[in-house]
N, C-alpha and C positions, 0 to 999 in steps of 0.2 A: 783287535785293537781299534780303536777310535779316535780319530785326530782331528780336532774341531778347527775351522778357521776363524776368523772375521767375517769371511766374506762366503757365501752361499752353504749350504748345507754341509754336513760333517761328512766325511770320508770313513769309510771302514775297511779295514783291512785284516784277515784271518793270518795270526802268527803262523800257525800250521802250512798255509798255504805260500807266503813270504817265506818262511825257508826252504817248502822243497823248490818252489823256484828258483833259490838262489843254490842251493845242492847240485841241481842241474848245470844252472850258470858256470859255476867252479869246476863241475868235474866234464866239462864239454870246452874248456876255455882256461889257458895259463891265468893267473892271478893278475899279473903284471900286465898282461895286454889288455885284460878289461877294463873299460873307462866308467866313470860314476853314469855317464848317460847309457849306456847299455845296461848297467845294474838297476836302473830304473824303469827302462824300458821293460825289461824282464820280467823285472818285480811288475810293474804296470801300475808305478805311484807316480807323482808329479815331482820334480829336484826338490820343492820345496820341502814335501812331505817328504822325501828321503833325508834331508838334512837335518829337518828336525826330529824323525824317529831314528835316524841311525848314527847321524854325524859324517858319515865315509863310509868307504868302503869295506874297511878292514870291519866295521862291525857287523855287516853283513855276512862277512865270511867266516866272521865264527860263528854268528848262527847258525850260515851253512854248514860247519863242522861240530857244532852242538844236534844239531840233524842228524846228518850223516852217522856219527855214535849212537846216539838213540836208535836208528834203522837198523844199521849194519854191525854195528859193531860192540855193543851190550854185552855181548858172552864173554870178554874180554875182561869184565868186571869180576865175574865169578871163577876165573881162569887160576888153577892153581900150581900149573906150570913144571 
């Protein structure tokens, strides 16, 4: 993803790489204790650019759990139980 500013050159940011960052984040760290500046820190975007590509933090974390199924847990899909 590509997130243009105003002001100096565009920022790029690889979705594949933003989630398992944040995968990690979640599954090393309660939900509730993480602050949006750690979520950024992590990720390695600027508040602004977190604001504007995510909104919060809760969008972050279902990426991170759109991730996390796509890794681990797919077999789940074809499970007939």
């Amino acid at each position: 993803m590509t997130t243009k500013s105003s002001r100096g050159r565009p920022k790029t940011w690889d979705d594949e790489t933003l989630a398992a960052s944040a995968v990690k984040l979640f599954l090393q760290n309660d939900y509730a204790s993480i602050t949006n500046k750690q979520v950024c820190e992590t990720l390695e975007i600027p508040e602004s650019s977190f604001y504007s590509r995510f909104g919060g933090k809760l969008a972050v974390f279902k990426l991170a759990l759109q991730k996390y199924e796509a890794d681990h847990l797919h077999w789940l899909r074809d499970f007939d139980g």
